[in-house]
C-alpha positions in Angstrom: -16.5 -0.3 -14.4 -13.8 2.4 -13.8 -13.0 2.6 -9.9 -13.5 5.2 -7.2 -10.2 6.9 -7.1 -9.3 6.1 -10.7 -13.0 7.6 -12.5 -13.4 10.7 -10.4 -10.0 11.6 -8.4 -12.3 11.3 -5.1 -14.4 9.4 -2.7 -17.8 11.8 -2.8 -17.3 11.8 -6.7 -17.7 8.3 -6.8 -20.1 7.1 -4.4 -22.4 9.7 -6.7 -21.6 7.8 -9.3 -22.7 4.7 -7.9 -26.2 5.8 -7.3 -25.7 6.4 -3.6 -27.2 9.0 -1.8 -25.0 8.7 1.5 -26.5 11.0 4.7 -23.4 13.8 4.3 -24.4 16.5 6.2 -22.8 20.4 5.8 -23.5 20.6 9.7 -20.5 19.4 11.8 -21.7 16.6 13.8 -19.9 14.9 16.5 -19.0 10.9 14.8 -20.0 9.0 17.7 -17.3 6.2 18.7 -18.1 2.8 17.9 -19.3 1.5 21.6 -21.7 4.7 21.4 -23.2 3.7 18.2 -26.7 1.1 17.5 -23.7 -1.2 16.2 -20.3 -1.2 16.3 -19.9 -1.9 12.8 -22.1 1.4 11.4 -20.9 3.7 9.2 -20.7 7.2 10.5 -18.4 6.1 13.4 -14.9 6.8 15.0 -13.1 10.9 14.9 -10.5 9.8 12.9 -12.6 9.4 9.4 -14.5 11.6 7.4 -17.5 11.8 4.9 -15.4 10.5 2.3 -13.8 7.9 4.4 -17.9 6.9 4.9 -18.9 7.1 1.8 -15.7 4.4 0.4 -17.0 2.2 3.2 -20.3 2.0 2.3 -19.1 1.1 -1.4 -16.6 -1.3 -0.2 -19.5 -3.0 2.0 -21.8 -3.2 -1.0 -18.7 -5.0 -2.6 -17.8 -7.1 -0.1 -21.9 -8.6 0.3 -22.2 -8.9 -3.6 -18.7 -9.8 -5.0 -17.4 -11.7 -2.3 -19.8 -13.4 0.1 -21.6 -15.2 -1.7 -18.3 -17.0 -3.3 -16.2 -17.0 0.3 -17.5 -20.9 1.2 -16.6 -22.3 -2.1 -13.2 -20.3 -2.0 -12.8 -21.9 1.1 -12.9 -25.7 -0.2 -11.0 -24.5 -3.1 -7.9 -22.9 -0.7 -7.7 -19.9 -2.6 -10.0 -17.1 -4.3 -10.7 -16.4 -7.8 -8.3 -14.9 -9.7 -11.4 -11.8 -10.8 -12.2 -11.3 -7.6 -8.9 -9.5 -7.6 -9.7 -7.6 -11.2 -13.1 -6.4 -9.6 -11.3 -5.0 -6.5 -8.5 -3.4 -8.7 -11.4 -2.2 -11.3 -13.0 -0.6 -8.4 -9.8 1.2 -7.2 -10.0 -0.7 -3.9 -5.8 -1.8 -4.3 -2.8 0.4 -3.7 -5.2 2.7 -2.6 -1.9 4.0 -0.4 0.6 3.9 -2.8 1.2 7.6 -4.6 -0.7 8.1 -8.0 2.5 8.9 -9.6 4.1 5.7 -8.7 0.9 3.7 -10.2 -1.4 3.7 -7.4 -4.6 5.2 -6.2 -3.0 8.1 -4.0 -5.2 8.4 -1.2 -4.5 8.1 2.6 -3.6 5.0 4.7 -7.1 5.3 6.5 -9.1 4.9 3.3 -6.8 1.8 2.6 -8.1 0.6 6.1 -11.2 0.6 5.3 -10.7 -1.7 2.8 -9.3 -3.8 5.3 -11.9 -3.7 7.6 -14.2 -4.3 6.2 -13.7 -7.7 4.6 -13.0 -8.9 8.2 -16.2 -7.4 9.5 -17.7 -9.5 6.5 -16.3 -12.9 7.9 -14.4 -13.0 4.8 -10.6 -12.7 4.9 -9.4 -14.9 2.0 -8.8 -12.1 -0.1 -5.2 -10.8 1.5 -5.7 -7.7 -0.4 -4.0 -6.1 2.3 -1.3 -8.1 2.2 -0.8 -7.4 -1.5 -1.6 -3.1 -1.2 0.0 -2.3 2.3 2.5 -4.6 2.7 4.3 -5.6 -0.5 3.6 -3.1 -3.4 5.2 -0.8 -0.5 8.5 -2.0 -0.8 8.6 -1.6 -5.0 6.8 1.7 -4.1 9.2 3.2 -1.4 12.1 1.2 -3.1 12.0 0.6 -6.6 13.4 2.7 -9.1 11.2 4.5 -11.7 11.4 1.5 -14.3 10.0 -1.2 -11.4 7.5 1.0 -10.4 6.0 2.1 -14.0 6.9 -2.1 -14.7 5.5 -3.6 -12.0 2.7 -1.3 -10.1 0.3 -0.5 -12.7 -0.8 -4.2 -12.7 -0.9 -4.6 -9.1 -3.0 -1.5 -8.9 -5.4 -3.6 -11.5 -5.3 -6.6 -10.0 -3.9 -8.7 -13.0 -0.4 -9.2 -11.5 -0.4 -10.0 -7.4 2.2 -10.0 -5.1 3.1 -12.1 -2.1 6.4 -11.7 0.1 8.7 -14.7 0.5 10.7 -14.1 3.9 10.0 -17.1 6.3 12.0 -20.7 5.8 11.7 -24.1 7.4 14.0 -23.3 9.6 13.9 -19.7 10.1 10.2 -17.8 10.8 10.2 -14.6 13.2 14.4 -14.7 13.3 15.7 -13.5 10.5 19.4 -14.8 11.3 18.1 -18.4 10.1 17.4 -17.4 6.5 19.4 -19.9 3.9 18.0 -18.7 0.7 21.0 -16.9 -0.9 21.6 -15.0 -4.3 25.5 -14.8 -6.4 25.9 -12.3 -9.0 26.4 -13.4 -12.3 27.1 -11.0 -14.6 23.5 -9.1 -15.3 22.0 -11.5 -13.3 21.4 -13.2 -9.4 21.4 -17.0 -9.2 18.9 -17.8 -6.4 18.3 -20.9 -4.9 16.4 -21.8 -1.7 13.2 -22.3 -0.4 10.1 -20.3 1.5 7.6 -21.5 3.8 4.1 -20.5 4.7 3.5 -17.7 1.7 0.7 -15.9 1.6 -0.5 -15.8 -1.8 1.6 -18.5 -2.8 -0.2 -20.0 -5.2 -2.0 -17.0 -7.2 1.4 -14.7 -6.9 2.9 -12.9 -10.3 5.1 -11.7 -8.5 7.2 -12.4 -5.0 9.2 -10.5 -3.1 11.7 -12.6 -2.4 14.4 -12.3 0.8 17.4 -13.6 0.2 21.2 -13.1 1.7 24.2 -11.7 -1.1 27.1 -12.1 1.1 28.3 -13.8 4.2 28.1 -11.8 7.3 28.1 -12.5 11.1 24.5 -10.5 10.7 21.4 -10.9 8.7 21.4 -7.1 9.1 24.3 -6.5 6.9 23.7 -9.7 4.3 20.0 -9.1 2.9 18.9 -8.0 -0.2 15.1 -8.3 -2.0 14.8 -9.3 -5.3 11.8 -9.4 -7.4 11.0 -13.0 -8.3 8.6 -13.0 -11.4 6.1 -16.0 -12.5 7.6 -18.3 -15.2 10.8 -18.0 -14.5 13.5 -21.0 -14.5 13.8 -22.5 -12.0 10.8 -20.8 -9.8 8.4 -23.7 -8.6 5.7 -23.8 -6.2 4.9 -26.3 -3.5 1.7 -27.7 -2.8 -1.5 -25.2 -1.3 -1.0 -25.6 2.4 -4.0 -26.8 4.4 -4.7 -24.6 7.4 -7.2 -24.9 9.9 -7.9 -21.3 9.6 -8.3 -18.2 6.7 -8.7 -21.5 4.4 -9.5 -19.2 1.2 -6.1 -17.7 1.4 -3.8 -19.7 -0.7 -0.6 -20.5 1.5 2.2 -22.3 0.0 5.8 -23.4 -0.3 8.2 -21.6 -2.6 11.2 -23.3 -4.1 14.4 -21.6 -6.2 17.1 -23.6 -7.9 19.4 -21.8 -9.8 16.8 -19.4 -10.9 18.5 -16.5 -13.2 17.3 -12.6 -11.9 17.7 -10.3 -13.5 19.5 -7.6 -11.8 16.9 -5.1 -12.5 14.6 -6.7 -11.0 17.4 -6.2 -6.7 15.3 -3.8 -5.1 16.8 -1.0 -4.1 20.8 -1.5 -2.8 22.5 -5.1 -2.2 22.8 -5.6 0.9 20.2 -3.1 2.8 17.2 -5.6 2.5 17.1 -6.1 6.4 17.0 -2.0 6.5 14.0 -1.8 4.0 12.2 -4.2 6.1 12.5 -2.8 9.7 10.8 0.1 8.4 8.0 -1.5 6.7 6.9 -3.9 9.4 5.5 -1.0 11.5 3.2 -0.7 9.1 2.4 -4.9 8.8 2.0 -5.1 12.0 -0.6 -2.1 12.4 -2.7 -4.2 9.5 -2.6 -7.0 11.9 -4.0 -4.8 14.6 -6.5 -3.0 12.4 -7.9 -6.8 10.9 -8.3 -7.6 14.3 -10.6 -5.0 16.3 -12.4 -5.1 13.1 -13.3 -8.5 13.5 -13.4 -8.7 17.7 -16.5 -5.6 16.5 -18.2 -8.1 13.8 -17.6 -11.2 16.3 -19.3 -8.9 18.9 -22.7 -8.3 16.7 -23.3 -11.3 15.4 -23.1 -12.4 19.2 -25.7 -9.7 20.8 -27.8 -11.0 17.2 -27.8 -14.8 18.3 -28.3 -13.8 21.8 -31.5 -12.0 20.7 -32.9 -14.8 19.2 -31.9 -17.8 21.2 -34.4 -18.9 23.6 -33.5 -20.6 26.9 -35.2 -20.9 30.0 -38.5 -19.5 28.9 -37.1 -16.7 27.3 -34.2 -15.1 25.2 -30.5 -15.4 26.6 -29.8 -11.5 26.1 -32.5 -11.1 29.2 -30.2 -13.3 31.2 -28.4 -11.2 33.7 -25.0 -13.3 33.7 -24.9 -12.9 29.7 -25.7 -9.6 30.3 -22.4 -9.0 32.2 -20.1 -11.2 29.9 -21.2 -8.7 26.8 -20.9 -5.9 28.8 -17.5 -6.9 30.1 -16.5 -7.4 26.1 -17.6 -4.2 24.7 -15.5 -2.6 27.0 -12.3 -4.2 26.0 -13.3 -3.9 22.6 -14.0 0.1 23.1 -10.3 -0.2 24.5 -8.6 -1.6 22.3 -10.6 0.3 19.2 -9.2 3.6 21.1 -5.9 2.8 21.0 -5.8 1.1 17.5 -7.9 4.5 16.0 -4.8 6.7 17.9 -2.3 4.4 15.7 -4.0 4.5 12.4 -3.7 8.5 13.0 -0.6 8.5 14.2 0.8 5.9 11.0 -1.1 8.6 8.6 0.5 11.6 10.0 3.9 9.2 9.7 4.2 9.7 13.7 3.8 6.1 14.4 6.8 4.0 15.8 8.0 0.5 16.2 7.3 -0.4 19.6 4.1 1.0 19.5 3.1 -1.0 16.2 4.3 -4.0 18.3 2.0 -3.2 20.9 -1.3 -2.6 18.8 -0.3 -5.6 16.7 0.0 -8.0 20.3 -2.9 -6.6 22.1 -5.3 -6.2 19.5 -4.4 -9.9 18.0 -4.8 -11.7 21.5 -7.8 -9.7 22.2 -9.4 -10.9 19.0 -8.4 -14.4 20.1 -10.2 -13.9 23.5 -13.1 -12.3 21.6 -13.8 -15.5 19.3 -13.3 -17.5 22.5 -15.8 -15.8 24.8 -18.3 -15.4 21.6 -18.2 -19.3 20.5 -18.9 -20.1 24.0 -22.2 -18.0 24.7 -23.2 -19.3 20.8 -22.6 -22.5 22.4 -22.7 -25.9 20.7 -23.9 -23.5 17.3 -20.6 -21.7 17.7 -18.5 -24.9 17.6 -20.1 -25.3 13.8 -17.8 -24.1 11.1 -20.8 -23.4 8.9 -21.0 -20.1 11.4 -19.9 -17.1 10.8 -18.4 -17.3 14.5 -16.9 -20.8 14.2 -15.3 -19.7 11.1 -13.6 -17.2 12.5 -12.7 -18.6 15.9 -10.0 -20.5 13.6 -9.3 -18.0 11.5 -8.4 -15.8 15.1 -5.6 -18.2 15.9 -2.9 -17.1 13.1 -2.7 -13.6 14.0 -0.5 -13.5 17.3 1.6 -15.8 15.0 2.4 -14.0 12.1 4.0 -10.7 10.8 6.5 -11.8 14.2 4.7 -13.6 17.0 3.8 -11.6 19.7 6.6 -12.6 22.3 8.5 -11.3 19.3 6.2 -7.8 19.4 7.2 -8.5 23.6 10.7 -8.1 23.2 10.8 -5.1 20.7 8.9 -3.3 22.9 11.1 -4.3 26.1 13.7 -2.9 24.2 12.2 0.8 25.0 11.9 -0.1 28.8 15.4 -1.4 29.5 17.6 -0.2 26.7 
């Protein structure tokens, strides 16, 4: 089946196409804001989206519930989804949905991609790092590459049949950047690379890595980095073993190992030497996925907690008419309708390319710990059912954890935005 984007050119098109009659109405209505909603999760919600925005959300939804949870558990023991799950998504247009038409990809706006995003965490189902793959990597060929990587590379990523993954963190050198060892040495039309990466997501199922590596020695990562575009098969090019995580456990994770592997130099993206450039202004953007992911999921963890609560009997009656939980959800959905404020105010301000470092540091922190205190609070009033990982709220109590951790830890987010107070 053709996709959204890719059949019709846009969202209302599509959804038409799909046999769904979505409740668009020519009257201007006020889109109440998620705590003011039935759920937090409904469609129709939150100022910054539209009609169209609603009617790729309640595609992606359909998706999500027919192509992907009823396979998550069994991706799960595997450590990594299918390899069509990705065709389906690309088929459907839901990757690169950011990335310009003429580059290769969809061509629509960084809210729409969100919604892809969203939505798989409001599932319970994060394995597939689509994100990861469409607003993250395909980025850098897209904002860096020259016309032949783009028309080479993004195509395929766009349909799923080639996926990407980023190789920047080392044993010995996560968050700081100074520690990398993984180093390239021109050789006529080609880099020989040799080193090793850590914790890479979409390690195993990867066509193609975006490798970090240093070119020359320098008293500064800043002025030594330089991204190559490491391609499945070649020489040299090995992968560890699938990682085991206690969390996100259908995301393949894995180590990454060079020796002496020949790249071609068409395949340096961008200049030698300005890698550390290229990726101080794409991190913004990382780290806003991370905040986005996470009030998405601190909404879901919410609803399937007020659902339990419902239904649970204590006491002679259900625990929702118990004035104590009463209090606790209240006190949540507050500090969810917080944090979903300020989050919404960053995805419009990344859209309208307003949105800067520190503040992406700051929505990427707070939203990451508040999904952590979420899970917490919601496993607790669950209790000894939320401690089960065959819940959906035990599953994603672990998967919570990685998030202040990754894409820079938060004391990492801490200091960048420090910077703006003192310096």
């Amino acid at each position: 089946m053709m996709g959204l984007f890719r059949s019709c050119g846009s969202l209302s098109r599509y959804a038409a196409g799909n046999g769904r009659a979505l409740c668009v109405s020519a009257r201007k209505l006020a889109r109440p804001e998620p705590a003011s909603a039935p759920s937090m999760t409904d469609i129709g919600t939150r100022r910054i989206f539209n009609e169209e925005h609603d009617m790729l959300r309640e595609t992606v939804r359909k998706f999500v519930e027919a192509e992907i949870v009823p396979h998550h558990r069994q991706w799960e023991k595997d450590g990594q989804v299918s390899r069509e799950v990705w065709e389906k998504a690309g088929a459907n247009g839901f990757l690169n949905i950011n990335i310009p038409e003429e580059h290769g990809g969809i061509g629509s706006d960084f809210k729409s991609a969100m919604v892809v995003h969203e939505e798989l965490n409001i599932a319970g189902t994060p394995g597939p790092f689509f994100s990861l793959h469409s607003d993250i990597i395909v980025p850098y060929i897209s904002q860096y590459g020259n016309d032949e990587q783009r028309k080479r590379f993004i195509p395929s990523m766009t349909a799923g049949t080639c996926i990407t993954s980023i190789g920047m963190s080392e044993p010995g050198a996560g968050s700081d950047l100074q520690g990398l060892q993984t180093h390239a040495v021109r050789d006529g039309d080609d880099y020989i690379l040799n080193g090793s990466k850590t914790w890479i997501s979409n390690g195993q199922l990867s066509d193609a890595v975006v490798v970090v590596a240093k070119t020359k020695q320098a008293s500064r990562a800043a002025h030594a980095l330089s991204l190559f575009i490491v391609e499945r098969g070649m020489p040299g090019f090995e992968r560890g073993k699938n990682l085991e995580k206690i969390g996100i456990k259908a995301q393949d994770t894995s180590e990454l190992f060079f020796s002496d592997v020949r790249v071609p130099a068409c395949n340096l993206l961008g200049k030698e030497n300005e890698g550390f450039y290229y990726m101080m202004k794409e991190l913004p953007q990382e780290r806003l996925c991370i905040g986005v992911s996470a009030i998405a999921a601190c909404e879901a963890m919410f609803e399937w907690t007020r659902e339990y609560l419902k239904e649970r009997k204590a006491f002679g009656g259900p625990l929702s008419k118990m004035q104590l939980i009463r209090h606790r959800m209240a006190k949540m959905k507050t500090e969810i309708a917080v944090g979903r404020a300020f989050i919404d105010c960053c995805i419009q301000r990344h859209d309208n390319r307003e949105l800067d470092n520190a503040t992406a540091s700051m929505a990427k922190a707070w939203a990451s710990e508040l999904q952590n205190k979420v899970a917490d609070e919601c496993v607790q009033l669950h209790g000894g059912m939320g401690y089960m990982y065959d819940t959906k709220i035990g599953r994603a109590y672990v998967d919570s954890r990685i998030q202040p951790i990754y894409a820079g830890t938060n004391e990492i987010m801490m200091d960048l935005v420090s910077r703006t107070i003192f310096n």
